[in-house]
KEKE-3310 file (N, C-alpha, C; in steps of 0.2 Angstrom, whole numbers, plus 5000, padded with zeros to 4 digits):
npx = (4984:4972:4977:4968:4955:4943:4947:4943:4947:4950:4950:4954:4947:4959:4966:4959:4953:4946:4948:4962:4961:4956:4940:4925:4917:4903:4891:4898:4901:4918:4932:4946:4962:4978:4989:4981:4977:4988:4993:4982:4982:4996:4991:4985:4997:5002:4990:4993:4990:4983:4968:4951:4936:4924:4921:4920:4911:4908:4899:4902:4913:4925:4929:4926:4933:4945:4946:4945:4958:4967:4968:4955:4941:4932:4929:4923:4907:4894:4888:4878:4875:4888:4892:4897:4895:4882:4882:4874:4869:4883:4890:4904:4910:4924:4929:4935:4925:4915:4915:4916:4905:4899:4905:4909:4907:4908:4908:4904:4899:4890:4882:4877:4866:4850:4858:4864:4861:4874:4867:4862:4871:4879:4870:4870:4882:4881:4873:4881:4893:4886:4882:4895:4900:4894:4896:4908:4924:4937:4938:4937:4934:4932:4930:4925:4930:4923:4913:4920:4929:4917:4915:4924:4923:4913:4911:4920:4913:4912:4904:4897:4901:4913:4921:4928:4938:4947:4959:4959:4970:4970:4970:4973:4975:4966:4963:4953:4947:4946:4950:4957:4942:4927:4919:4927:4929:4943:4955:4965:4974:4977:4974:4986:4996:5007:5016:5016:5005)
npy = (5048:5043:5033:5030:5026:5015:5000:4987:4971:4962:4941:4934:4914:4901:4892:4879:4866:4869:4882:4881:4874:4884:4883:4892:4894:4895:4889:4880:4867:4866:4860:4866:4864:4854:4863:4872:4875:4874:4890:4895:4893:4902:4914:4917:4918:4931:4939:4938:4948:4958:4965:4959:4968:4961:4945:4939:4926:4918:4906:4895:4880:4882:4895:4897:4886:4890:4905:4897:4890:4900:4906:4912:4905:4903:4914:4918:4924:4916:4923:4923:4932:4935:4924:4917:4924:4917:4908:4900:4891:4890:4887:4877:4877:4883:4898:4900:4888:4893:4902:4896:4893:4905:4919:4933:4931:4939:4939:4948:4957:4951:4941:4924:4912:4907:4912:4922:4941:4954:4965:4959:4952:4964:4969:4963:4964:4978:4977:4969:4979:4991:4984:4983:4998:5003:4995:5003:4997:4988:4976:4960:4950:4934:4927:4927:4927:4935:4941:4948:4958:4965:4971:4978:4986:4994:4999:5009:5016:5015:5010:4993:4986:4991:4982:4972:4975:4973:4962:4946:4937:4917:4916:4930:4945:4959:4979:4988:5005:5021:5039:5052:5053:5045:5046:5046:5033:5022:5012:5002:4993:4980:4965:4957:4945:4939:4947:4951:4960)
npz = (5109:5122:5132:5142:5137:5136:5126:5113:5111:5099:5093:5080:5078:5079:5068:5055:5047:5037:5035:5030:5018:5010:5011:5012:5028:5039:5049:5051:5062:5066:5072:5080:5071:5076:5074:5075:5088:5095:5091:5098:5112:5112:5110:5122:5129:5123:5127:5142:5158:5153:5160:5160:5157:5152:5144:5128:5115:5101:5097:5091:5089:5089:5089:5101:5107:5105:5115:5126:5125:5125:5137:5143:5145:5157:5158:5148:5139:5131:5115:5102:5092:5088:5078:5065:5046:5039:5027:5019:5006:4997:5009:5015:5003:4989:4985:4971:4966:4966:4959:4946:4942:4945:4939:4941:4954:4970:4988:4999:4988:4982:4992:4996:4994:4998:5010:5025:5020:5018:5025:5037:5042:5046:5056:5064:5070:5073:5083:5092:5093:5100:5113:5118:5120:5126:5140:5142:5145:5145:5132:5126:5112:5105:5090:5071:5053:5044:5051:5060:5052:5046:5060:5062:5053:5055:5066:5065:5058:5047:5030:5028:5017:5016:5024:5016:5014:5024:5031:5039:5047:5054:5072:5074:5080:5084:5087:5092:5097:5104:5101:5109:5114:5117:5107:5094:5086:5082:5073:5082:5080:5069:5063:5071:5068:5075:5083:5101:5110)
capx = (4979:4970:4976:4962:4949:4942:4950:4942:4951:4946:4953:4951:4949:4963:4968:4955:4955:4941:4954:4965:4957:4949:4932:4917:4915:4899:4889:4899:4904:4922:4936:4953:4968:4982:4991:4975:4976:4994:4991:4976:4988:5002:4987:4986:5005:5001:4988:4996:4994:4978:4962:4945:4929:4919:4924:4912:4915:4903:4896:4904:4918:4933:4930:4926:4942:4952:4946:4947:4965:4972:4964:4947:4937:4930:4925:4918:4901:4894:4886:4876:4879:4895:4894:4900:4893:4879:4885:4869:4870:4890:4895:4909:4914:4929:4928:4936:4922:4909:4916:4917:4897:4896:4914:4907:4905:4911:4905:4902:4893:4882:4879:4876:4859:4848:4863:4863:4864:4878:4864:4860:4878:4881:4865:4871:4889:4880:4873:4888:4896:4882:4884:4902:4901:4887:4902:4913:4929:4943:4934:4939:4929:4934:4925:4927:4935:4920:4911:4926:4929:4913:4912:4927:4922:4906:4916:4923:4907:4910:4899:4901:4904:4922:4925:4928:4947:4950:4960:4961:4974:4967:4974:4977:4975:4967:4963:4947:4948:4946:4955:4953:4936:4923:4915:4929:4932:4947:4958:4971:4978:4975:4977:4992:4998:5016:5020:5015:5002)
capy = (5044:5043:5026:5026:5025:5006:4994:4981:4966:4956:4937:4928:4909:4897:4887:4874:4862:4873:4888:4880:4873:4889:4881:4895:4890:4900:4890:4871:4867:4862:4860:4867:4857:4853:4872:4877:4873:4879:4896:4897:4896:4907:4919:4918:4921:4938:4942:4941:4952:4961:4963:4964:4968:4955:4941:4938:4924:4915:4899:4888:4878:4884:4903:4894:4881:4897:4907:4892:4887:4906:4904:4916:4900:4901:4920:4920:4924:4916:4929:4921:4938:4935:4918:4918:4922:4912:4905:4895:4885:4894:4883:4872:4879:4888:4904:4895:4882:4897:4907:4892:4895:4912:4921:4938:4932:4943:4939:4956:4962:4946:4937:4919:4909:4905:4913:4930:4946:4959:4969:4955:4952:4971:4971:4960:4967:4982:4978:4970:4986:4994:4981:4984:5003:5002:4993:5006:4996:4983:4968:4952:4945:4927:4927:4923:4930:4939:4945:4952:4961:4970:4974:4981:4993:4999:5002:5016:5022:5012:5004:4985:4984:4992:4978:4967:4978:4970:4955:4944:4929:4916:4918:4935:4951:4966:4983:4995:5009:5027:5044:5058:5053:5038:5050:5045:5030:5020:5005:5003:4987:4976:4960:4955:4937:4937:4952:4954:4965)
capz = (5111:5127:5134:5148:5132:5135:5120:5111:5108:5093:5090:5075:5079:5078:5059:5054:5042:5031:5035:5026:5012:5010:5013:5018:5035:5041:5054:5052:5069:5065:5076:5079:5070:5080:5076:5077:5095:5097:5091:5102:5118:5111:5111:5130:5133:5120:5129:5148:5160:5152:5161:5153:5160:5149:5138:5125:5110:5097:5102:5088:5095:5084:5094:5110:5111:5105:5120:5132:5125:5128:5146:5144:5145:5161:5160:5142:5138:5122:5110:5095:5088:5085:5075:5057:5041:5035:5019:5015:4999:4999:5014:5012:4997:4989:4981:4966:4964:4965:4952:4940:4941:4942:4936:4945:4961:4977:4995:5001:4984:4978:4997:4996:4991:5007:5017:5026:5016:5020:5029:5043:5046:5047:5058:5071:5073:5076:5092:5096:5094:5105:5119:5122:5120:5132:5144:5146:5149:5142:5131:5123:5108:5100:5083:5064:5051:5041:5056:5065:5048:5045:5065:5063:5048:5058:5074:5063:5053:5038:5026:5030:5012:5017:5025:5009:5011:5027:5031:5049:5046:5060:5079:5074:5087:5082:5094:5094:5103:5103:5102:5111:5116:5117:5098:5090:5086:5078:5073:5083:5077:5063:5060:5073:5069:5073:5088:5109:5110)
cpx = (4978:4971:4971:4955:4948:4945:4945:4946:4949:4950:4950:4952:4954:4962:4961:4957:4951:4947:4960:4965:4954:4941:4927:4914:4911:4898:4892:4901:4912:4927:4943:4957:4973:4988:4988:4976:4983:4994:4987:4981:4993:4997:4987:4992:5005:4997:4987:4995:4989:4972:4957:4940:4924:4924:4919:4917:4908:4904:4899:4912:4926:4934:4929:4931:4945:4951:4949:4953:4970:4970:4959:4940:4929:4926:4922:4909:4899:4890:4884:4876:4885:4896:4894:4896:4888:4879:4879:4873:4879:4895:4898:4913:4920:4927:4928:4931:4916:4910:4918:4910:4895:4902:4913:4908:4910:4906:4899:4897:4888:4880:4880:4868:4856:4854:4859:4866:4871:4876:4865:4866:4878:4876:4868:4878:4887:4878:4879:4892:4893:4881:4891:4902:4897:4893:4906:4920:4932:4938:4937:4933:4933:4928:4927:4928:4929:4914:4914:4929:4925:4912:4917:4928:4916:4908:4917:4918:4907:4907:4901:4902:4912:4924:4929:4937:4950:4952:4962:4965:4970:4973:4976:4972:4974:4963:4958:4948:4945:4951:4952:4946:4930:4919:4920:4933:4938:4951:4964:4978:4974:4979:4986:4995:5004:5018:5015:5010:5004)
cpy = (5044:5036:5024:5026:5018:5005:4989:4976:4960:4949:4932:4922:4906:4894:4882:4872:4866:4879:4887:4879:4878:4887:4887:4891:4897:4894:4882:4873:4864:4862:4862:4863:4860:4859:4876:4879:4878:4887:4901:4899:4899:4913:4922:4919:4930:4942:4943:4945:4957:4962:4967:4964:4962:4953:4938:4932:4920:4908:4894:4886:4880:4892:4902:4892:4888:4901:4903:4889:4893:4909:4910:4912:4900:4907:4921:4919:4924:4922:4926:4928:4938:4929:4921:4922:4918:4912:4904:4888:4886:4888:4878:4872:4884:4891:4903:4890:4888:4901:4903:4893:4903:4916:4928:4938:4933:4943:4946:4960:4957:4943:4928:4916:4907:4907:4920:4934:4950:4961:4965:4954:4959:4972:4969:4962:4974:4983:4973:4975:4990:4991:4983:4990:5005:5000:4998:5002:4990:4979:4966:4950:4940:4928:4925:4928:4937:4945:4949:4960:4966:4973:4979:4988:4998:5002:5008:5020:5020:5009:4998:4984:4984:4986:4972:4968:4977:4964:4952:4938:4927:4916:4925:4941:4957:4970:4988:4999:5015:5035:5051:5058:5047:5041:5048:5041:5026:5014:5005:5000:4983:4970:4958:4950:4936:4940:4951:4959:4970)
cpz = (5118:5129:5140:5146:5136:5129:5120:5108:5103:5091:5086:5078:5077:5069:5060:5049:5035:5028:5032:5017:5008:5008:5016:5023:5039:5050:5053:5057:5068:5071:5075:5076:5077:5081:5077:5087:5098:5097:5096:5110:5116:5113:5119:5131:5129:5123:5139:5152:5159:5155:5158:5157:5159:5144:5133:5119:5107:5100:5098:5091:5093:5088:5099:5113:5109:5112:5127:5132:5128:5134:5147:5145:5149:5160:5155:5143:5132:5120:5102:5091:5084:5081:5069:5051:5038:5029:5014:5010:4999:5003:5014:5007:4995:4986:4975:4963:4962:4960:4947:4939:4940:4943:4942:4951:4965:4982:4997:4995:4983:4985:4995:4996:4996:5013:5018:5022:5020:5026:5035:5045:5050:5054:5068:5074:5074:5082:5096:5098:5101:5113:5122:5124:5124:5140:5147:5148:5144:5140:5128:5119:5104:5094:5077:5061:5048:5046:5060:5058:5048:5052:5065:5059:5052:5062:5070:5058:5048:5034:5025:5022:5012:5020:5023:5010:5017:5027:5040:5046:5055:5065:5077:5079:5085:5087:5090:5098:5102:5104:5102:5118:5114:5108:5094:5091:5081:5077:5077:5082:5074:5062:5063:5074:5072:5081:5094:5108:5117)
residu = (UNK:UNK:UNK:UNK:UNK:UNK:UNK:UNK:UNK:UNK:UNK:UNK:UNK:UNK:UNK:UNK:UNK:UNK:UNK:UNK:UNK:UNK:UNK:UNK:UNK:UNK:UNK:UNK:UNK:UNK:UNK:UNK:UNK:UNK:UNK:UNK:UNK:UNK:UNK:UNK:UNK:UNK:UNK:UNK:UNK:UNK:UNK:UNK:UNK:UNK:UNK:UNK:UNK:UNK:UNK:UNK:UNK:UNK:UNK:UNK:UNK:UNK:UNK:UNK:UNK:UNK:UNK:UNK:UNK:UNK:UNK:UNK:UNK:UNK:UNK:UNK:UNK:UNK:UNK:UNK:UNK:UNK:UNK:UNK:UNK:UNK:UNK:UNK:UNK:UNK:UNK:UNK:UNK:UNK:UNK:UNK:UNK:UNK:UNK:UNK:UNK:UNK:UNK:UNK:UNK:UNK:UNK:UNK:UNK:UNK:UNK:UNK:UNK:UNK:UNK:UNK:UNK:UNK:UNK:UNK:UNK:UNK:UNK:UNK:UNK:UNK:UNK:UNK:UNK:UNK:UNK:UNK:UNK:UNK:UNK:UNK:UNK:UNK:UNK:UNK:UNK:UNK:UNK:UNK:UNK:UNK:UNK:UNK:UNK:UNK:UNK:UNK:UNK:UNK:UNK:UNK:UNK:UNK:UNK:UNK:UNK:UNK:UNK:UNK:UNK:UNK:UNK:UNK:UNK:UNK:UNK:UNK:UNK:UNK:UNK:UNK:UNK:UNK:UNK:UNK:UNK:UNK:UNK:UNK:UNK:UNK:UNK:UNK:UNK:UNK:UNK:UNK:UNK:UNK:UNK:UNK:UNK)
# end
């Protein structure tokens, strides 16, 4: 691999209380818990020492404080593109409460009822995509789970339905990039809870 490709750095927000509870947390505005918080600065000590061209991050507050706890605060620029998943009727809900109504149901293939379909998520993480790649250079994006998911199956040419096969635990660190060449692009890292980048 060509390490003087640009890099995309993708972080999931910090824990919440929905993120716990597994609650569908699309557009509620909730807040960090108190590990949520901690997590958030540990991020800053992993991500060290890095510089980025642009800091981009979704405008809800749970992607915000996590930026501004692992001290990108000052240089983020928000991006309603990158906010969550519109749930709709879904939001606040567990997956468990939804499949006691409809046994079938999968996010990624049935959507949710007054929420956004697959398509419109996928839509807006492709001009996220097309912004960066546009940049030419290191970036930082704070974001949410389901979003950060399909951008990252598109990043690579894949039908945001694959995204269903990803997973992000939150505070975690995962790396876009390319190899070879800006034409091919790839994951570099997945889903980093635990390790330094």
């Amino acid at each position: 691999m060509n390490e003087a490709l640009p890099k995309v750095y993708l972080v999931r927000h910090g824990e919440t209380a929905w993120s716990i509870s597994g609650q569908h947390t699309g557009r509620t505005d909730i807040p960090l818990t108190e590990q949520g918080e901690h997590a958030a600065r540990e991020l800053g000590a992993r991500l060290k020492g890095l510089n980025f061209a642009n800091v981009f991050t979704s405008p809800l507050q749970r992607a915000r404080r996590t930026g501004e706890l692992a001290g990108f605060g000052e240089s983020a620029e928000t991006d309603s593109d990158l906010m969550e998943w519109d749930y709709g009727s879904y939001e606040g809900r567990r997956t468990s409460e939804i499949r006691a109504e409809r046994p079938a149901w999968r996010l990624f293939e049935n959507g949710c009822p007054g929420g956004e379909t697959l398509a419109q998520v996928a839509t807006r993480a492709d001009r996220v995509i097309a912004r960066i790649r546009a940049l030419r250079n290191d970036v930082l994006v704070f974001a949410h789970r389901d979003l950060l998911r399909i951008l990252i199956a598109r990043w690579v040419a894949l039908p945001a339905l694959e995204a269903r096969r990803l997973y992000l635990a939150t505070a975690s660190v995962s790396i876009l990039g390319c190899d070879h060449g800006l034409d091919e692009p790839v994951i570099r890292l997945l889903n980093d809870a635990r390790y330094s980048v």
